[in-house]
VOPABA-284431 format. One line per field, with one value per residue (C-alpha): residue in three letters; x negated, y negated, z negated; residue number from 1. Coordinates in nm, 3 decimals. Layout:
VOPABA-284431
type	[ALA	...] $
u	[X	...] $
v	[Y	...] $
w	[Z	...] $
seq	[NUM	...] $
END
This chain:
VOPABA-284431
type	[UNK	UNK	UNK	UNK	UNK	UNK	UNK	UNK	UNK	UNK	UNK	UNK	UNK	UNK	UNK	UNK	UNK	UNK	UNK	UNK	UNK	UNK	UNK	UNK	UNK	UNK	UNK	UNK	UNK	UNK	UNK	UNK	UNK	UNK	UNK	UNK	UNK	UNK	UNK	UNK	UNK	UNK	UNK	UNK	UNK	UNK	UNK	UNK	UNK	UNK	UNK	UNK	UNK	UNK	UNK	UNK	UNK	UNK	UNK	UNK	UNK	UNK	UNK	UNK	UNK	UNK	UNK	UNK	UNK	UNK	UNK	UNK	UNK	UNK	UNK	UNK	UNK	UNK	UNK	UNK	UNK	UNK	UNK	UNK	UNK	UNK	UNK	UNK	UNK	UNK	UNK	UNK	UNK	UNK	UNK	UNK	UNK	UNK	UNK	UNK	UNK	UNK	UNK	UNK	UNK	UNK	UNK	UNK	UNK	UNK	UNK	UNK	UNK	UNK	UNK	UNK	UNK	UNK	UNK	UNK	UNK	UNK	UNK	UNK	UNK	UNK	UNK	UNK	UNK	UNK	UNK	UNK	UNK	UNK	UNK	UNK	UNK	UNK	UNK	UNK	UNK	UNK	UNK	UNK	UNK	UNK	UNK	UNK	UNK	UNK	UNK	UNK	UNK	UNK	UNK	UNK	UNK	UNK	UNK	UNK	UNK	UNK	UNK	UNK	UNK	UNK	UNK	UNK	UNK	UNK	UNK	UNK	UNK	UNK	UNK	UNK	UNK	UNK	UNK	UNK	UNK	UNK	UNK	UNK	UNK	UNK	UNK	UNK	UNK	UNK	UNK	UNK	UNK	UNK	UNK	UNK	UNK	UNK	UNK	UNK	UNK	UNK	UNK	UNK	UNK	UNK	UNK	UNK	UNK	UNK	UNK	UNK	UNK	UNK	UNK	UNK	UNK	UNK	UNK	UNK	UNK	UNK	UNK	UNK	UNK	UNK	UNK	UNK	UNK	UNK	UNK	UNK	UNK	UNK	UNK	UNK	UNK	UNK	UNK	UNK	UNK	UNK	UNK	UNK	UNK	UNK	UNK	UNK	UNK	UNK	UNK	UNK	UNK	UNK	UNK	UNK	UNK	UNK	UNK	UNK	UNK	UNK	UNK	UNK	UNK	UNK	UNK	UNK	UNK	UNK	UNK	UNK	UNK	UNK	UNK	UNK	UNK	UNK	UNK	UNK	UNK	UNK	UNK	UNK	UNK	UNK	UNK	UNK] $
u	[-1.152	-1.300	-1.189	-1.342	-1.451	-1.614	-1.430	-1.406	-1.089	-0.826	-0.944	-1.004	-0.904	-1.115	-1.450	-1.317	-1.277	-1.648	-1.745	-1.553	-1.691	-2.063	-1.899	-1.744	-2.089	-2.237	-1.979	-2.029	-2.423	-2.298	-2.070	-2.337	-2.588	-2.351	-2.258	-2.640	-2.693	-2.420	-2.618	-2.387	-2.596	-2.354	-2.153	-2.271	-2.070	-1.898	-1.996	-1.629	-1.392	-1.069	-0.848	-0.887	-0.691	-0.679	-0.461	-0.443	-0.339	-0.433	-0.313	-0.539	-0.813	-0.823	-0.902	-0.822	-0.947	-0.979	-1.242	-1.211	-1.438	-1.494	-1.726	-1.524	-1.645	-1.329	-1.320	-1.586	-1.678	-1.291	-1.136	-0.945	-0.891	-0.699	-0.540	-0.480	-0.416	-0.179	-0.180	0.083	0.150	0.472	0.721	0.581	0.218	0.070	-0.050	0.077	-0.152	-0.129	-0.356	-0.170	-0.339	-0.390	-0.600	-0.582	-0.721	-0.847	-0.757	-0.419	-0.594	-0.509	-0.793	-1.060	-0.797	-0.817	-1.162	-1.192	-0.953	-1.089	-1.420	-1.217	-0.991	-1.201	-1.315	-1.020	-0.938	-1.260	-1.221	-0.936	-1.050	-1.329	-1.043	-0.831	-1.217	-1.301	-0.916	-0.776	-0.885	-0.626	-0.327	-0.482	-0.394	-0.285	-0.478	-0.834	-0.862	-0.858	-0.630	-0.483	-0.287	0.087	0.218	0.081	0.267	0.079	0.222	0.079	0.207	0.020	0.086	-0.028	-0.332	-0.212	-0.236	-0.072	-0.107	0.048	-0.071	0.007	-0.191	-0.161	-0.346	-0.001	-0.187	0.148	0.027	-0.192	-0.467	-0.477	-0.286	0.113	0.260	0.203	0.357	0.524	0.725	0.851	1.125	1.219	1.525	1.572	1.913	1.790	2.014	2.163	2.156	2.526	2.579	2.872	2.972	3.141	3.260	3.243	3.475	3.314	2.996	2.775	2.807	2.688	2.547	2.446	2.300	2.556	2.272	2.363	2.338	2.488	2.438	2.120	2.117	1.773	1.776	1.458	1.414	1.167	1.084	0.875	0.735	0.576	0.313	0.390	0.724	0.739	1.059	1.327	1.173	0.841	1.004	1.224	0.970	0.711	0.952	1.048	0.699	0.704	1.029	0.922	1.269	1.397	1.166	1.444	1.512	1.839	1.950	2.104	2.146	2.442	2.385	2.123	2.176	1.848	1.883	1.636	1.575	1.407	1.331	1.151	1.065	1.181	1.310	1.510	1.529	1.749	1.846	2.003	2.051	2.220	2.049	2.079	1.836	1.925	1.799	1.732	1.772	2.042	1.890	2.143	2.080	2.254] $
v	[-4.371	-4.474	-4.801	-4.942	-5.273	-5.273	-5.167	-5.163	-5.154	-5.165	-4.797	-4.839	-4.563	-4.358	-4.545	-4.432	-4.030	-4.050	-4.148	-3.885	-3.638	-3.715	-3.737	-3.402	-3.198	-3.381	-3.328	-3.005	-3.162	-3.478	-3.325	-3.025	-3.279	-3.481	-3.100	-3.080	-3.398	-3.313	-3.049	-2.789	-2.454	-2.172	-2.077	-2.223	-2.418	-2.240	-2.381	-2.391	-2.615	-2.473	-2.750	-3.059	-3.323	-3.612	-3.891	-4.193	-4.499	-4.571	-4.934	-5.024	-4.817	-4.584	-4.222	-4.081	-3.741	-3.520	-3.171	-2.984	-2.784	-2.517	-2.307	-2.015	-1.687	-1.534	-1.767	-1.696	-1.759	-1.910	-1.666	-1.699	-1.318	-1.252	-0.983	-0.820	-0.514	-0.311	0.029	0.206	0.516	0.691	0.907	1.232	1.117	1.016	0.672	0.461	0.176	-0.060	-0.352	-0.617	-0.845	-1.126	-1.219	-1.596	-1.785	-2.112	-2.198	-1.958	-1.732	-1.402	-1.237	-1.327	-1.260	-0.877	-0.813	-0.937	-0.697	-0.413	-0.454	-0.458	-0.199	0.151	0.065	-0.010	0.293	0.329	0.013	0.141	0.456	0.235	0.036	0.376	0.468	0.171	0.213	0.486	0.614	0.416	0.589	0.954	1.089	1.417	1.472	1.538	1.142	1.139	0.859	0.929	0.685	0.742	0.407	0.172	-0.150	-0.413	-0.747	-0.923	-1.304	-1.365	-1.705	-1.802	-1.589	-1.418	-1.062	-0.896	-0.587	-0.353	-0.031	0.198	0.508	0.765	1.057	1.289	1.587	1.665	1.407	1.514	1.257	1.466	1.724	1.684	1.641	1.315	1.495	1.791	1.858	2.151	2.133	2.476	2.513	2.837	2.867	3.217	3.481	3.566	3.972	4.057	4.260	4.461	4.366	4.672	4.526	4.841	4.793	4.736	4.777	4.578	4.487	4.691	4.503	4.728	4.645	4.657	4.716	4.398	4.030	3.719	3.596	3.389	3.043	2.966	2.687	2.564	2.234	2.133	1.789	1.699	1.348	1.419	1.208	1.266	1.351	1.659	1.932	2.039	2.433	2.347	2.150	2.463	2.709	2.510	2.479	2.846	2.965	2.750	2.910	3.150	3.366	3.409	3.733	3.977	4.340	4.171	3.861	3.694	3.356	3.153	2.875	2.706	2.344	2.076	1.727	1.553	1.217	1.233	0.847	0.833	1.172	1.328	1.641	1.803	2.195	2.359	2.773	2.855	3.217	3.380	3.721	3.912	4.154	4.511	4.570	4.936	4.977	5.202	5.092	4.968	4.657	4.625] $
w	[0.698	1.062	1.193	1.508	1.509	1.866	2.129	2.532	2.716	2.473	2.357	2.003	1.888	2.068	1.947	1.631	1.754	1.887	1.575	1.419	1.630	1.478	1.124	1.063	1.190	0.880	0.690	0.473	0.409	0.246	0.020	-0.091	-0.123	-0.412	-0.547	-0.585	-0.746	-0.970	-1.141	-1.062	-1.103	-1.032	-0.725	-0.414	-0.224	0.051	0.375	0.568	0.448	0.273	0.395	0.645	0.802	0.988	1.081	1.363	1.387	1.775	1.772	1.434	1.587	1.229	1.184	0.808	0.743	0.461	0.414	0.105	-0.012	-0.284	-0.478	-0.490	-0.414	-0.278	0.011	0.228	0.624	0.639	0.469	0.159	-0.052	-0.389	-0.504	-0.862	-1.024	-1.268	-1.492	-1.655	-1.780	-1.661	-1.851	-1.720	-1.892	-1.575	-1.490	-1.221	-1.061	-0.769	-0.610	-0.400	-0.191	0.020	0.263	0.494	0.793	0.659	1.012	1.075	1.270	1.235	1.433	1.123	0.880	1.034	1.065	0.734	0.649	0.835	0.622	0.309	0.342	0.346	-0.046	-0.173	-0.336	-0.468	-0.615	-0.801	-0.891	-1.081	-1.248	-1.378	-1.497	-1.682	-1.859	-1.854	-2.190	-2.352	-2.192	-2.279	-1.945	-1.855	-1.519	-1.401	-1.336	-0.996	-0.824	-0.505	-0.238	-0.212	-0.077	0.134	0.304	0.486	0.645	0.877	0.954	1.276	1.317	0.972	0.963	0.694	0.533	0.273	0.086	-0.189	-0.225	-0.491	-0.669	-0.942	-1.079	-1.093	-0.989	-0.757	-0.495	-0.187	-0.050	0.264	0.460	0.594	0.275	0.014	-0.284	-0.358	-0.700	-0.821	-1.081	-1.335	-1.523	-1.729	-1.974	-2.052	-2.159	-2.505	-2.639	-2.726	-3.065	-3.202	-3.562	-3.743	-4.134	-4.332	-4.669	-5.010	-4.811	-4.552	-4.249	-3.933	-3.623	-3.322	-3.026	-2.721	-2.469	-2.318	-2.245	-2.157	-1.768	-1.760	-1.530	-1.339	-1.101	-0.886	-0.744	-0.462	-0.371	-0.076	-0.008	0.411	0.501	0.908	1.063	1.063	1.160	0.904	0.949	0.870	0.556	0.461	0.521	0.288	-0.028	0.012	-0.031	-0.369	-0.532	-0.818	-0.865	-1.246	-1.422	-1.487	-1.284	-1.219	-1.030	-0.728	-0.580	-0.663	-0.458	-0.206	-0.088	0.076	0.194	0.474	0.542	0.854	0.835	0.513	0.543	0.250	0.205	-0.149	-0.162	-0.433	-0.532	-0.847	-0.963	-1.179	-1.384	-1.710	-1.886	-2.001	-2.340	-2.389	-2.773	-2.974	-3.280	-3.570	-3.774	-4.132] $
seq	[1	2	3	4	5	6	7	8	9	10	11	12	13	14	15	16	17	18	19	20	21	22	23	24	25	26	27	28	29	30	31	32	33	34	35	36	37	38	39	40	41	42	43	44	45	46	47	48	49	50	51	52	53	54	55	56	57	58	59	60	61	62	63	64	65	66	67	68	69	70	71	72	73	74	75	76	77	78	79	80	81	82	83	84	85	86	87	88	89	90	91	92	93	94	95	96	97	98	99	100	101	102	103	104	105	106	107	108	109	110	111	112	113	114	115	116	117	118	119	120	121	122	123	124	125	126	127	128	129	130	131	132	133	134	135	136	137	138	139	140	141	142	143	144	145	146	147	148	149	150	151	152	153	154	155	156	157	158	159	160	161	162	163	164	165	166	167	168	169	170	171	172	173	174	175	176	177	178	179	180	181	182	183	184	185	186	187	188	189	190	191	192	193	194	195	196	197	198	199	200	201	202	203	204	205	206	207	208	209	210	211	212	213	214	215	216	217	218	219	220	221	222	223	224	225	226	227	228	229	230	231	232	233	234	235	236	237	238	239	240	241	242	243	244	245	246	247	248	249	250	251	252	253	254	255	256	257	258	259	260	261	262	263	264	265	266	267	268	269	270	271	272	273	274	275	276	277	278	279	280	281	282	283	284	285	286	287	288] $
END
């Protein structure tokens, strides 16, 4: 506290603001010099103050204030930073991770919080990659082990000098860390088809099954699912899950039905075909 005892003028309070004024450019060295004394060996004390106030009282002539400091590393130059970090594996075998972050003004303003930001955000993923590394190997995982990007949201609250961040990874070898498309998924469903017999009972003897050259009708769907990373048109969307369909390996099918969905918005896009086919077994040979 500051109260002025000599004064001019009636202005009391603002002897006390002069003095003030002196004050707070001494502040940070007072308060390292007791962290000093206090033995403390470790983290050294960062030099900007995480929170402050002060308060008047012009017609006592006091000033209150408050500067907090702190030893902790993640708040640095006025900037505070946190964020933490998640694995799990996924039903398909792959692993799943994610960072979210925050990053604040000690002083709400959002022009630090960004270029603090900006110098943060190109190693992010490397960061990560360094995490699935170090753990991984309890999950087994099915991939190469390469993590790859595939969603990203950032918030930015201007007038609090604030930042936040979630981005999310996975080493599902279907996603893309480059190109037009994020991910692309192709889905095979084969209910292949059953050889048809005749059955001749023979009396007081055995039975005799022959081959009817035949088969049931076989059902082979293919599903496409395609995650864009631009907006791009519905053709170039159609044209790129047609190239992946493989058709059904027989000398004998056709397409029952085709159907795709687009959500221009979020820029996905669903591509279906289901056939229909049957094999022809050439065999006359009896079984009994």
């Amino acid at each position: 506290m500051i109260e002025a005892l000599f004064y001019t003028s009636g202005e009391k309070i603002l002897t006390a603001e002069n003095a003030y004024n002196s004050i707070k450019l001494l502040a940070f060295d007072r308060v390292s010099g007791f962290y000093q004394r206090w033995g403390e060996t470790g983290c050294a004390l960062v030099d900007y103050p995480v929170s402050q106030s002060v308060s008047k009282n012009p017609k006592a002539g006091e000033l209150n204030y408050t500067f907090s400091y702190t030893n902790n590393p993640s708040q640095k130059s006025g900037i505070s930073y946190s964020y933490e970090r998640s694995l799990e594996e996924n039903e398909k075998g792959y692993l799943s991770l994610s960072q979210n972050g925050q990053i604040k003004s000690l002083v709400n303003n959002i022009t630090g919080a960004y270029n603090y930001w900006m110098q943060i955000k190109p190693g992010i993923e490397g960061e990560v990659q360094s995490f699935y590394n170090r753990n991984s190997g309890y999950f087994n995982p099915c991939s190469g082990g390469v993590v790859k990007a595939i969603e990203t949201e950032e918030t930015f609250r201007d007038y609090y000098g604030e930042i936040n961040y979630n981005y999310s990874f996975s080493d599902d070898p279907s996603y893309y860390s480059t190109g037009d498309y994020k991910r692309i998924s192709v889905t095979i469903s084969d209910n292949k088809p059953v050889h048809k017999y005749n059955y001749y009972p023979v009396f007081n003897y055995r039975e005799v099954v022959e081959s009817a050259r035949q088969s049931t009708e076989g059902s082979y769907s293919v599903n496409v699912e395609i995650q864009g990373r631009n907006p791009l048109p519905l053709s170039t969307y159609i044209s790129e899950a047609a190239s992946r369909v493989v058709p059904p390996d027989a000398p004998l099918y056709f397409i029952s039905d085709t159907s795709y969905s687009f959500n221009e918005n979020k820029n996905n896009f669903n591509y279906s075909v289901n056939y229909w086919y049957s094999k022809y077994r050439g065999t006359d040979s009896n079984i009994t």
